[in-house]
Each structure stands twice: as structure tokens, then as C-alpha cells.
N, C-alpha and C positions, 0 to 999 in steps of 0.2 A: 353455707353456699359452697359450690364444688370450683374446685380451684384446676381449670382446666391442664394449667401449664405444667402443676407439681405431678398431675394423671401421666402426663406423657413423660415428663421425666422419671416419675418412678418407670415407664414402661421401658424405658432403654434399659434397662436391667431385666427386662424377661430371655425366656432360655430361647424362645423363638426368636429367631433371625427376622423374620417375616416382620414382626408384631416391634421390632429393634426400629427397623428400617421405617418404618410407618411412623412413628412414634418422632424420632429424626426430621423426618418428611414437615411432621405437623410443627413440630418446635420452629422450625425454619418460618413457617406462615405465621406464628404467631409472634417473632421478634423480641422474644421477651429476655431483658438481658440474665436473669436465674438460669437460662437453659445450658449458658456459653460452656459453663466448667465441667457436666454431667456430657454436654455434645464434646467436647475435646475428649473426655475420656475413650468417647466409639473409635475417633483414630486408632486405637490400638486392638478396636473391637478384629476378630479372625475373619468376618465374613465382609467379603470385598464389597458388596454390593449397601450393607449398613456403610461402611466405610464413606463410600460416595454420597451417603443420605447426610451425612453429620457434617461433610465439607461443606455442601447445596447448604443446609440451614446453617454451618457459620459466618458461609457469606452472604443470606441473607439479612441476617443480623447486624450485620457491619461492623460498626467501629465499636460497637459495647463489646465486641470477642478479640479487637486487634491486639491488646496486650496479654492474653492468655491463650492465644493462639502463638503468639512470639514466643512463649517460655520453650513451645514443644523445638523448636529450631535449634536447642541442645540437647535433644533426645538424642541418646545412643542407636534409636530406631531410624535408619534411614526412611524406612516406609513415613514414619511419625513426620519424619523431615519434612519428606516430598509434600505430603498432605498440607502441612501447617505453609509451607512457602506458595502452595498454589493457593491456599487460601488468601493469604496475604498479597499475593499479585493482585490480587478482586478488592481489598478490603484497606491494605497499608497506605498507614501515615507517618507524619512524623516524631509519632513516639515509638515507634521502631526501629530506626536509623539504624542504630547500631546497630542492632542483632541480623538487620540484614547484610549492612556493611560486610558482616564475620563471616559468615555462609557464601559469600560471593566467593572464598575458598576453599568450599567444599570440595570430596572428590564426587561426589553423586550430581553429574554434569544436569537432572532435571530440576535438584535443589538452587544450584547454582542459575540455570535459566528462569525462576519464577521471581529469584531475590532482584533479578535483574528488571524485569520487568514489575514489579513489586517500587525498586527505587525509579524506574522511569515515573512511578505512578506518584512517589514521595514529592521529586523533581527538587533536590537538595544538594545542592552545590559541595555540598563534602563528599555526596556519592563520586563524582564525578572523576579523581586520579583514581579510586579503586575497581572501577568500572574498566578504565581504558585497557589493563591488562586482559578483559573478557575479549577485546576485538581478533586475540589470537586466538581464544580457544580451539581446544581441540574437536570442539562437538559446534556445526555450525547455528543449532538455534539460538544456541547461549550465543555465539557470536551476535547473532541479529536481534536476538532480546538487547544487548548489552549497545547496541548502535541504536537504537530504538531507544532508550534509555537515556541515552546520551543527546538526544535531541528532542525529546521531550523535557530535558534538565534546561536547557535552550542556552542564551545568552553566557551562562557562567562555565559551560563545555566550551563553545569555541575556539577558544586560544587552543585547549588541549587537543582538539580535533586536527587543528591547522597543524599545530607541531608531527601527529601523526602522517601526518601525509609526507613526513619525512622517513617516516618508519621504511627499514631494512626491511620488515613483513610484507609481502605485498599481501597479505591476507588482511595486515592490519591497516592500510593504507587503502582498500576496496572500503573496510565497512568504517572508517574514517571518511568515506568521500559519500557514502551512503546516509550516514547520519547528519551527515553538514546539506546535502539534501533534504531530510525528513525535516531540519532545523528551519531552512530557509532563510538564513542568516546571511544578506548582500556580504557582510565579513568577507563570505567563503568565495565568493566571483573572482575575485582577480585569482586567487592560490589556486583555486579552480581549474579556470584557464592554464595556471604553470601546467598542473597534472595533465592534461588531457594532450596539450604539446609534446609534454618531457617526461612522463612516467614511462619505465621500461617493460610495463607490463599492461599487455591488451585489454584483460578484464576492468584494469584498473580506470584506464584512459576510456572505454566504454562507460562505465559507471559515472566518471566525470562528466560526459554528457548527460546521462539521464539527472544527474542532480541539480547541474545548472538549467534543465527544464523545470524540476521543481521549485528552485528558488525564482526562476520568473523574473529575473534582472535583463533589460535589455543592452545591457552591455555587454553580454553576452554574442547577442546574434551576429554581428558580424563574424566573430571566431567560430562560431558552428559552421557559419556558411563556407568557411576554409574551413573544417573540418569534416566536412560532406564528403571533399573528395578524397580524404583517407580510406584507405579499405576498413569493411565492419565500423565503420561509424557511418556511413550515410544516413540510410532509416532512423539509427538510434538522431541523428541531428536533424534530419524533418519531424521528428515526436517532438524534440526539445523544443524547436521554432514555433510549432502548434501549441505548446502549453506557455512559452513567454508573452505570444497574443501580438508584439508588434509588426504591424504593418509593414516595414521595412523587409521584413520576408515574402511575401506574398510573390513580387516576380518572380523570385527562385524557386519558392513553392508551387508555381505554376508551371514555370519550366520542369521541375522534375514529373509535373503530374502530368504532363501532354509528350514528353519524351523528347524534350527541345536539345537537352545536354546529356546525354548518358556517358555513364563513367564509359571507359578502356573495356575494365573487365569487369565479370561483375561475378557473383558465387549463385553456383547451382541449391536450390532448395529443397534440401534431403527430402525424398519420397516423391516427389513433386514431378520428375520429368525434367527435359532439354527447356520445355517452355518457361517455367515456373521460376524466376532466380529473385536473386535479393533484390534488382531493380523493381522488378514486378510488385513487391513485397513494400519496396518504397515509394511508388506509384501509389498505392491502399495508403499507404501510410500521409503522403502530402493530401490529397482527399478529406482525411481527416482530420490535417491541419488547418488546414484551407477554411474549413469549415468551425472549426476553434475561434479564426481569427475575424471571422466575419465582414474578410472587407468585400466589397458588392464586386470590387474588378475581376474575383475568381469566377463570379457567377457561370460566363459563358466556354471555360474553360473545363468548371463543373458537369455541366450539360453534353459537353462533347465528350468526358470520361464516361455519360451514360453508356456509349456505345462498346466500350472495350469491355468483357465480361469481366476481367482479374480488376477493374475500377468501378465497374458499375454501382453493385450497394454501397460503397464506402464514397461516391460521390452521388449519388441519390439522397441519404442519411446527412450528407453537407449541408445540399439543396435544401432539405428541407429545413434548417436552420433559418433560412434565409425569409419567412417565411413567403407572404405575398409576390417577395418580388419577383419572387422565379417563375411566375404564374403564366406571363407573355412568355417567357421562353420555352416552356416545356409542353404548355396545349398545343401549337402544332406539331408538335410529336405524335400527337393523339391519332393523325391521317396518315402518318408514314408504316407504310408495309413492314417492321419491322417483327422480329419473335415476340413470343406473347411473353417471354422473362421479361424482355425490355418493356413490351410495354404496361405490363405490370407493375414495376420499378417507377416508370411514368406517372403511372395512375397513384401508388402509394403516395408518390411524391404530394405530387398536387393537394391530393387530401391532407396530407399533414401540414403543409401551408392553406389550408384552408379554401382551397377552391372546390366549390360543390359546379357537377352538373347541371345544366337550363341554362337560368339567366344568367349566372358566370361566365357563360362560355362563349355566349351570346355579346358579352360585354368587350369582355378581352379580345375576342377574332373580329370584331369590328373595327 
């Protein structure tokens, strides 16, 4: 009986490239763990495009190639490196720890980026001090793998995340405030807050916002709503109030959407024109929120941002959240002489809440 799997392995030893790369292809669909040690050796195969076949089926294979894909990670072959670490992003567990632990000081900044995201994938508490040093990297994906990592490790990074946000870096004090975000650990809310008050640096105090939208604690909300009126955090604090979901926001959220409070000043929006500024930009943005939070009091506040064009889809898309209820509000819209955007926007609307034409219409205008 013919042994399909020993056919393609012997083929990865033919002189054609073509007939390598196929052969790779097929070992992958077929998962057999014979293949692992014959595909590690094409890593080193010259023709880039085998190359990428023998990666594809070691990660289809999984975990029968995780420890002999690990050996190539002391290759003297950088190329060998990169291969075996991006495999291992797809495929690592915890019987690699180590060997990725060691390559997280590599100088080849992609080996270093895949070991990172490799241990987010392990999620191993001992990754976790050797990780923190990634937040400075010189190369920013490794940064953002190694933040990524770090809070996918969850609970046992914490404490080390918090201490960073004391870090001299402000590089490492962004993706410190970034990962405690991705984490969604209440932990991080109060220290949070400190950041976003008292850090000396904008990116940073930005990012603080966006994470205590991700972590979704409403203890939160009242300090967004004083942090609105800082410059370059308004927007970013109507997103956050939209993803915390408490109702407690909705007046403000409404005030920003109808233009009840505008800041002082406000920043012009590159390429955009005299018309176009950040307000405008935070207008779309409470729309959005509004419509996250679903309390019924934005409804007719919603409806009137149909009219203004820089509000209209992003309070239409609200609307229709809402479903039914918006249904009396918006069919007399349907008689008013208005552009056919708007009343296109109208008509979308309705439909996606569910109003048909005849006897809907019939019901509601009565």
C-alpha cells in the first residue's frame, strides 16, 4: 500500500523548486507528525517561496513540530531564526518557554517581535519581567507585540505594568498604559486616572484615555467628563464614555452632539478646511457614543443631528440601534422638502429598524 506522506517527503528533496514547494504544501494538509523534521529542514531550503510552504505546513501541524521547530531558534541562521519564531507565534506552548524567554534578546528586532507574541500566546507568568524591557524597543512592533503580550499574560503582568507607568520612558509608560487597556484589569482605573491627570507627556495622557475606555469601569466617567475639556482629549473622552456604556454620560454626550458647550478653541482638521475642526470630529464621535449607550433620552437629539451633514450618518447608524422606537420620529421626516442625502439617510434608517412601507406607515401617522 503506498504511503502518501513518506511520497511527499521523499519529494522535498527533488532539484525542482516547484515540485519542493507542492510537496510542503501537501505535508501541511496532511498533518502527519513524520513530516515536522524533513519540513524544518526546507527552512534553510535557497528558494524563498519553498521557504514559506514548509512555515504554512509547520503551522498547520501544530504542536507535534512545537519542539523541533524550537531547536532552529539557535540557529546561527538568522533567516532559520525568523522562520522558526514566526512559526512559533501560530503554534507555542509551554514547552518552549525557555527558548523563547532567550531570543527576546536577540538583535534581529523580527525574531524578537514573533518570541513576543509567541509568549503572549504561552501567557506564562515568568514571561512577564522579561517581556517589560520590550516596551522600550527600538523597533515599534516589538514594542506593541511585547504590550500585547503582556496583557494577554493578564492578571500576573499587572503589578509590573503599574510600576511602569512610573517609567522615565515615556515610550514605555504609552505601551504600559496600552497593555493595561488590552488587559482590562479594574487594578489599572485608579493609576489610570493618576496618568491621564499627571503624566508630562500628551501621547501618554491620550492613551490613558483610550484604555480606560477599554477597561469599561464606570468610575471612570466622571474624570473623562473633566477631561473633555483638556485640549486633544475631548473626542478621545466621548469614544471612552461610548465604550464604558453608563448612562451617566448621556447629558454630556448630548450636549456635545447638538453643540450646547463648545470648547474656547478648538484644532483645525488637516486637509479638511476652516469648517472641518476637532469639534466637528467630536460631534461624529458623541453620535457614536450615544448610540453604544443606548439610552432612549438621545433619541430626539439623534434625529436633529440628521440634519447637520458632518453628523448625519454617524447619527442615523445611532438611530438605527434603537430599533422600532425611532419609527414615530423619523416617518415625518418622510413629507419634509428636504435633499434627497437626507432623505435617503431617513429612509435607510427606518428600514434597518424595521419599518416597511403601506401599513406601517399607515399605523404610525395615525
Amino acid at each position: 500500500m503506498t504511503d502518501v506522506v513518506m511520497e511527499q517527503i521523499a519529494a522535498l528533496r527533488d532539484e525542482d523548486w516547484a515540485i519542493r514547494g507542492e510537496a510542503a504544501g501537501l505535508l501541511g494538509t496532511f498533518k502527519d507528525p513524520r513530516a515536522v523534521v524533513p519540513l524544518v529542514s526546507l527552512l534553510r531550503d535557497q528558494d524563498r517561496s519553498v521557504r514559506e510552504a514548509a512555515i504554512e505546513a509547520l503551522r498547520s501541524i501544530g504542536p507535534a513540530a512545537v519542539e523541533t521547530v524550537a531547536t532552529c531558534l539557535a540557529e546561527p541562521d538568522l533567516s532559520v531564526q525568523e522562520s522558526a519564531s514566526a512559526i512559533l507565534a501560530a503554534i507555542a506552548d509551554e514547552r518552549v518557554l525557555a527558548p523563547l524567554i532567550k531570543v527576546l534578546h536577540s538583535g534581529d528586532w523580527i525574531v524578537r517581535m514573533h518570541a513576543a507574541k509567541a509568549l503572549g500566546r504561552v501567557r506564562n507568568a515568568d514571561a512577564v519581567e522579561p517581556l517589560i524591557p520590550l516596551l522600550q524597543d527600538k523597533v515599534k512592533a516589538v514594542r506593541e507585540e511585547a504590550a500585547t503580550a503582556l496583557a494577554a499574560i493578564g492578571d500576573a503582568a499587572i503589578s509590573s505594568l503599574l510600576k511602569a507607568l512610573q517609567h522615565e520612558d515615556w515610550l514605555v509608560r504609552l505601551h504600559a498604559v496600552e497593555s493595561l487597556g488590552k488587559a482590562k484589569s479594574k487594578r489599572a482605573v485608579e493609576p489610570l486616572l493618576s496618568v491621564l491627570f499627571n503624566d508630562r507627556d500628551s501621547a501618554v495622557r491620550e492613551d490613558a484615555v483610550r484604555a480606560l475606555g477599554e477597561i469599561g469601569d464606570a468610575q471612570a466617567v466622571e474624570y473623562l467628563v473633566t477631561a473633555m475639556q483638556k485640549p486633544g482629549l475631548r473626542t478621545l473622552g466621548v469614544e471612552a464614555l461610548g465604550r464604558i456604556g453608563d448612562a451617566r454620560a448621556v447629558p454630556v454626550l448630548i450636549d456635545v452632539l447638538v453643540g450646547a458647550s463648545p470648547p474656547q478653541a478648538t484644532r483645525t482638521v488637516a486637509g479638511c478646511g476652516d469648517r472641518w475642526n476637532e469639534e466637528v470630529m467630536t460631534q461624529g464621535a458623541a453620535a457614536r457614543a450615544l448610540g453604544a449607550i443606548g439610552d432612549e433620552r438621545a433619541i430626539p437629539s439623534l434625529v436633529a443631528s440628521l440634519e447637520p451633514t458632518f453628523t448625519r450618518a454617524e447619527a442615523a447608524a445611532s438611530l438605527a440601534k434603537f430599533g422600532s422606537k425611532v419609527i414615530p420620529f423619523l416617518i415625518p421626516l418622510l413629507n419634509d422638502s428636504r435633499d434627497e442625502n437626507f432623505l435617503f439617510h431617513v429612509r435607510e434608517t427606518l428600514a434597518s429598524a424595521g419599518w416597511r412601507p403601506s401599513v406601517a406607515s399607515r399605523k404610525f401617522l395615525s
